[in-house]
VOTI-770362 format. One line per 10 residues: for each residue x, y, z of C-alpha. Coordinates in Angstrom, 1 decimal. Each point is the difference from the previous one (the first is absolute). Layout:
BEGIN
X,Y,Z ~ ...
! end
This chain:
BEGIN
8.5,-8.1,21.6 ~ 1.9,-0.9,-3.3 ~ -2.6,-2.8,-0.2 ~ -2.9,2.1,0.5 ~ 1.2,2.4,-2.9 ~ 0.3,-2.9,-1.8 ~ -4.2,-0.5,0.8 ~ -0.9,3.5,-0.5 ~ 1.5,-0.2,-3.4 ~ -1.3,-2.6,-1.1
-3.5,1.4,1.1 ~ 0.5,3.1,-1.3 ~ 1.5,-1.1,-3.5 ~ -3.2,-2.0,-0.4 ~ -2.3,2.2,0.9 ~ 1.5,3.2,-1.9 ~ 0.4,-2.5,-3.3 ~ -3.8,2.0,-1.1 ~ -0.7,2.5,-3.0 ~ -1.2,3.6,1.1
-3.2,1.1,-1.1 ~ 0.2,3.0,-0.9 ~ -1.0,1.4,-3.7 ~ 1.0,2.8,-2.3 ~ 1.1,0.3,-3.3 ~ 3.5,-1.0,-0.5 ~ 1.3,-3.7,-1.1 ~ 0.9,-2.5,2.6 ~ -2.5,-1.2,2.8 ~ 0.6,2.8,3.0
-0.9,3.4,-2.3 ~ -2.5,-1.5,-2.6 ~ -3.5,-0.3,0.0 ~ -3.2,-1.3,-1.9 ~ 0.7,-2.9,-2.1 ~ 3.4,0.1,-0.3 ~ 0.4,-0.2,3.4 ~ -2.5,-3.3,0.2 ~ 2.4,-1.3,-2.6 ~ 2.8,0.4,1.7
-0.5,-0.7,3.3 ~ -2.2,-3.0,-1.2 ~ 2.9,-1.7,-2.1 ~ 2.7,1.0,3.2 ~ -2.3,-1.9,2.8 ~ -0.6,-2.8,-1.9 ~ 4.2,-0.6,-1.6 ~ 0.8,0.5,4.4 ~ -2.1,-2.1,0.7 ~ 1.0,-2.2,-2.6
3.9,0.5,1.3 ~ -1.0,-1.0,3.5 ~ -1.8,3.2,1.6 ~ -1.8,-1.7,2.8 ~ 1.3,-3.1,-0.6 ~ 2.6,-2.3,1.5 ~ 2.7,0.6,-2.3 ~ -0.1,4.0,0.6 ~ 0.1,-1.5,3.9 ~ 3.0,-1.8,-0.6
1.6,3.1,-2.2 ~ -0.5,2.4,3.3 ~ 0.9,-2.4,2.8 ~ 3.7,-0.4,-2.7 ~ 0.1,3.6,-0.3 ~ -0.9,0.7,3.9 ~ 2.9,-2.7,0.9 ~ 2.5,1.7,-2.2 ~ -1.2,3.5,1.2 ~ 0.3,-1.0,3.8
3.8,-1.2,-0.6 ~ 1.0,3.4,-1.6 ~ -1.1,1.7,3.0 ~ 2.1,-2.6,2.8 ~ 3.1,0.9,-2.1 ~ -0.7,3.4,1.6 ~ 1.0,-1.7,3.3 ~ -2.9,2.1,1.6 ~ 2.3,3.2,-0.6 ~ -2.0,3.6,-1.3
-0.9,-0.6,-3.2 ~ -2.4,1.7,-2.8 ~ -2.2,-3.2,-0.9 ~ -1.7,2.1,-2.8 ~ 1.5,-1.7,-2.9 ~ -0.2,-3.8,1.2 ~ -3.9,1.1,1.0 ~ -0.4,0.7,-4.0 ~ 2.2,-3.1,-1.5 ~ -2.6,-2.2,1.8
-3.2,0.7,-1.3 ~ 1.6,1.5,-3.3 ~ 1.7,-3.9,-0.7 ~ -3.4,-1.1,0.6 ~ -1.4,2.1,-2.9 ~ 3.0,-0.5,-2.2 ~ -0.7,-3.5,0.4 ~ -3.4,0.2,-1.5 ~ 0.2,2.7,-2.6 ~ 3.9,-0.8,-1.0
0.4,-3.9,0.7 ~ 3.0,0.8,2.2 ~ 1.2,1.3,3.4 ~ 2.9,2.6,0.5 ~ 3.2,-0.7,2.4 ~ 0.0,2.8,2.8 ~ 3.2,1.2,-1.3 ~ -1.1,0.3,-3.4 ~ 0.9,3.3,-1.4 ~ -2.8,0.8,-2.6
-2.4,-1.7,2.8 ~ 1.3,2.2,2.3 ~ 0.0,3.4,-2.5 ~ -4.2,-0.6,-0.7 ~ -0.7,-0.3,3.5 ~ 1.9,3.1,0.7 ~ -2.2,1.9,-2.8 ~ -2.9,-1.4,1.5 ~ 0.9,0.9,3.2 ~ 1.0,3.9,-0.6
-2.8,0.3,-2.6 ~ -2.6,-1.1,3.3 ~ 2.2,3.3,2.3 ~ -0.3,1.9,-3.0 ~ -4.0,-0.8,-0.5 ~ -0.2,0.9,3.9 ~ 1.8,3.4,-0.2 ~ -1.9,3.1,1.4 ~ 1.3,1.3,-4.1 ~ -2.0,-2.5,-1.5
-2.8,0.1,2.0 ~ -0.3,3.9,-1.4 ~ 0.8,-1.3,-3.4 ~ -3.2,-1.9,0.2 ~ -2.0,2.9,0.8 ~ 1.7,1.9,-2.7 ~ 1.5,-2.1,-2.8 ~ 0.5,2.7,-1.9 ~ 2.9,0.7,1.8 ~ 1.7,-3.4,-1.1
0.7,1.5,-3.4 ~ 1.9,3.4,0.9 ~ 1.7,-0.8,3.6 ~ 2.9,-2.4,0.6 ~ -0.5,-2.5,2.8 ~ 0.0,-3.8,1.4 ~ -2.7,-0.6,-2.6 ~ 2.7,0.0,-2.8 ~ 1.9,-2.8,1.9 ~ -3.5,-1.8,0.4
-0.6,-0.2,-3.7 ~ 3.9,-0.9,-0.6 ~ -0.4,-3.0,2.5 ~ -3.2,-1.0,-1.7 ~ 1.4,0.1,-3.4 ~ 3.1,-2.2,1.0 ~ -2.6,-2.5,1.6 ~ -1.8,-0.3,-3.2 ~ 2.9,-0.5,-1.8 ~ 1.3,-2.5,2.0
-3.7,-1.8,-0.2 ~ -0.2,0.2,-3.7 ~ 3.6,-1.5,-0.4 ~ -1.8,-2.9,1.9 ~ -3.0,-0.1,-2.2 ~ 2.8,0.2,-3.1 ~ 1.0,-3.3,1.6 ~ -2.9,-1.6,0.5 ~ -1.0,0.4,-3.3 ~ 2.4,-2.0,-1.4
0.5,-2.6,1.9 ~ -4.1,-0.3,0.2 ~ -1.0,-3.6,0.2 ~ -4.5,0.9,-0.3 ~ -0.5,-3.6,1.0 ~ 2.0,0.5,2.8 ~ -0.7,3.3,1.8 ~ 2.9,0.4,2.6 ~ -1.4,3.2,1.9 ~ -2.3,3.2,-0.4
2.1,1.8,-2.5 ~ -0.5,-3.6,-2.4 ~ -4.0,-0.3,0.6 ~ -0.4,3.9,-1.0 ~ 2.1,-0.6,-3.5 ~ -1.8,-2.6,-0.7 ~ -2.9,1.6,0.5 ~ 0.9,2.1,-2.1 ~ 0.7,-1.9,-2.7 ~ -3.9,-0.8,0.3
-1.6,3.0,-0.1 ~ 2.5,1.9,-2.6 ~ -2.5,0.2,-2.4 ~ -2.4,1.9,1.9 ~ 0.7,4.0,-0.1 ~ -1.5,0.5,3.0 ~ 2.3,-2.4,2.2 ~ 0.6,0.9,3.4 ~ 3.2,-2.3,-0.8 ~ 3.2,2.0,-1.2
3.6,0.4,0.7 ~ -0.6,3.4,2.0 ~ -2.9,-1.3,2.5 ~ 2.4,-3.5,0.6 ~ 3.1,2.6,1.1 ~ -2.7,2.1,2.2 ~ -1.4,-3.2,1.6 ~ 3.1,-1.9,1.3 ~ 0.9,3.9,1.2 ~ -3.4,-0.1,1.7
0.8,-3.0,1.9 ~ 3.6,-0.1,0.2 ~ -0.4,3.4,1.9 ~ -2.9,-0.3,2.2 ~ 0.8,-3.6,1.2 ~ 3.4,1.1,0.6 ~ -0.2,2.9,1.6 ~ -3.2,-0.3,2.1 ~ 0.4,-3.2,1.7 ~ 3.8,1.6,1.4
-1.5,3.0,1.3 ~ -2.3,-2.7,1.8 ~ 2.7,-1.6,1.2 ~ 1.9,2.8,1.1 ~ -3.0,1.2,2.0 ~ -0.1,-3.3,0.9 ~ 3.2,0.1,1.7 ~ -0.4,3.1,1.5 ~ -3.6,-0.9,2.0 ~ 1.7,-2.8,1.1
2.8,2.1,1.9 ~ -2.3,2.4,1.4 ~ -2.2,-2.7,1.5 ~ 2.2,-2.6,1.3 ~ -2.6,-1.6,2.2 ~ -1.7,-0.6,-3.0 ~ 2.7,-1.2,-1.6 ~ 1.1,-2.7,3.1 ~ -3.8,-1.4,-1.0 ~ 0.5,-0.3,-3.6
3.4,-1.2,0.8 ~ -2.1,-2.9,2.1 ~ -2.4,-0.8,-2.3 ~ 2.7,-0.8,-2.6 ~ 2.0,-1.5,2.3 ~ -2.9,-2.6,1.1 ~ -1.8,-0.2,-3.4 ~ 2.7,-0.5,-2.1 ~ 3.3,-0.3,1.8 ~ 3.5,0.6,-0.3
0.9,-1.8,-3.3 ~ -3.2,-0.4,-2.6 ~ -1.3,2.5,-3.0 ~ -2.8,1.7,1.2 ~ -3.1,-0.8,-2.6 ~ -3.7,1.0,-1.0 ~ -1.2,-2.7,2.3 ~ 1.2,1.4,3.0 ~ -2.2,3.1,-0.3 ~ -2.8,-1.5,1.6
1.7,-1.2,3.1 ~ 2.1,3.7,0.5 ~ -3.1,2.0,0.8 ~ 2.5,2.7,1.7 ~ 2.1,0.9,-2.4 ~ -2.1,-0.3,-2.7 ~ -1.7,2.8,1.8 ~ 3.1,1.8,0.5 ~ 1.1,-0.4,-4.0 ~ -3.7,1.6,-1.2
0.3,2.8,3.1 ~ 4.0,0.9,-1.7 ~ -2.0,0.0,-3.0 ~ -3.2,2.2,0.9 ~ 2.2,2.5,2.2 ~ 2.8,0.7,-2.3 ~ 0.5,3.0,-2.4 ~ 0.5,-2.0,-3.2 ~ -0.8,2.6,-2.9 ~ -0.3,3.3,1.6
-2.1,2.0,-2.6 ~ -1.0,-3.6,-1.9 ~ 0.2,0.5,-4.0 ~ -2.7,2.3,-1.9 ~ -3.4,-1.4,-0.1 ~ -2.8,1.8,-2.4 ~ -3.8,-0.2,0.1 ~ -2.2,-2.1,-2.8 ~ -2.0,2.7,-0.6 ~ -1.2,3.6,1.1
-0.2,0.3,3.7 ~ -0.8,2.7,2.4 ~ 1.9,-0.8,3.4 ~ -0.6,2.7,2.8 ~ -0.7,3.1,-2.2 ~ 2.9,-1.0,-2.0 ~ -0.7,-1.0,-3.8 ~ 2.2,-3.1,-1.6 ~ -0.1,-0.7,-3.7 ~ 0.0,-2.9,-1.1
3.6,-1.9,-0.6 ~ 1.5,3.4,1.9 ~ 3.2,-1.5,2.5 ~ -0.7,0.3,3.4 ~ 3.2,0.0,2.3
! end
């Protein structure tokens, strides 16, 4: 079972390693739009890729991170046990790998404090108050509520990315980019002649939010789902559990190569995938221009929940 978590990850951190297309005004890449979207999420897919998205080193970085994931959990000694934390140190080590050149211990306090934020802004975000926030937001100015916490917790994760940035900057070698947070200063350094840069301080901090979030956070619910399918199926689980077993065996990394010869639980991975509740109400979408949609009239740039 451990080994076939070990799989799943792996798959799953892979996969989920993608940027969301959705646009409307804001900096970063998951609320802008128009150009400054294109710019952004142009300059983010090429540094991944650059970094190893899709590539063997990224392979080797999950396979680590799934190893050190799937001895966490046997410590547990297959007691009762909350795996929602260890579920978000995996694929969040991943992305710190990438955008902050380094990985975080388990036990790492401040490691530990961010994904907490993350993790209660995400309940928060999913709370039947916010969901009536979003069809009101007027209400966000004059009532007390979770939302208050929501903007405290995103505030300390700022900080706590900007301190990063503080120390990229000067220890920043440009002929020797170490990780996202490098490449974007560098850029720029470039382009700070041009007024009309997409390229400044504030969009940097809302970018490696972006991805530090949704990586994080998605490809654990995934997992957690994951988990949970797996249980309530168990027949399907003995044939997954086969398939590993006679693909891969006991005692080797599973890799990309093996996809192609694991036709079952590939299938079972994309059905987790397509059947689970991932974002509930999604994030707010708008139209690119004036659009009448049964009887209903939508202006142009107008969010639609």
């Amino acid at each position: 079972m451990l080994h076939g978590l070990e799989l799943c990850t792996w798959y799953s951190l892979s996969c989920c390693l993608s940027l969301l297309n959705i646009p409307l005004p804001h900096l970063g890449i998951i609320l802008s739009t128009g150009n400054r979207w294109r710019e952004m999420r142009r300059f983010s897919l090429m540094t991944l890729r650059n970094f190893g998205m899709g590539k063997r080193s990224i392979e080797d970085r999950i396979q680590e991170e799934a190893r050190c994931l799937v001895e966490e959990l046997r410590k547990t000694k297959s007691s009762p046990y909350d795996p929602t934390f260890l579920l978000e140190c995996a694929p969040c080590n991943v992305i710190c790998s990438i955008i902050f050149h380094n990985r975080f211990d388990y036990k790492d306090q401040h490691f530990l404090n961010l994904l907490q934020k993350i993790n209660e802004n995400m309940k928060i975000l999913s709370s039947s108050w916010i969901q009536i926030c979003n069809n009101f937001p007027l209400l966000i100015d004059y009532f007390p509520g979770s939302h208050r916490k929501y903007f405290k917790n995103d505030a300390d994760m700022r900080k706590y990315i900007l301190e990063k940035i503080k120390e990229h900057q000067e220890s920043l070698d440009i002929n020797n980019p170490r990780d996202l947070i490098d490449c974007f200063l560098i850029k720029m350094e470039e382009v700070k002649g041009n007024p009309q840069t997409e390229f400044t301080s504030e969009a940097l901090v809302n970018l490696v939010n972006d991805l530090f979030i949704a990586g994080t956070e998605t490809i654990n619910i995934t997992l957690r789902y994951g988990l949970l399918l797996l249980l309530k199926h168990p027949e399907v689980t003995a044939k997954v559990h086969e398939e590993i077993d006679r693909v891969i065996g006991r005692y080797r990394r599973p890799c990309m190569q093996d996809k192609s010869s694991m036709p079952y639980t590939e299938a079972v991975l994309h059905e987790i995938q397509r059947y689970i509740d991932l974002i509930p109400t999604s994030v707010p979408h708008a139209v690119t221009c004036d659009i009448k949609f049964r009887n209903y009239f939508i202006p142009k740039v107008r969010e639609v929940i």
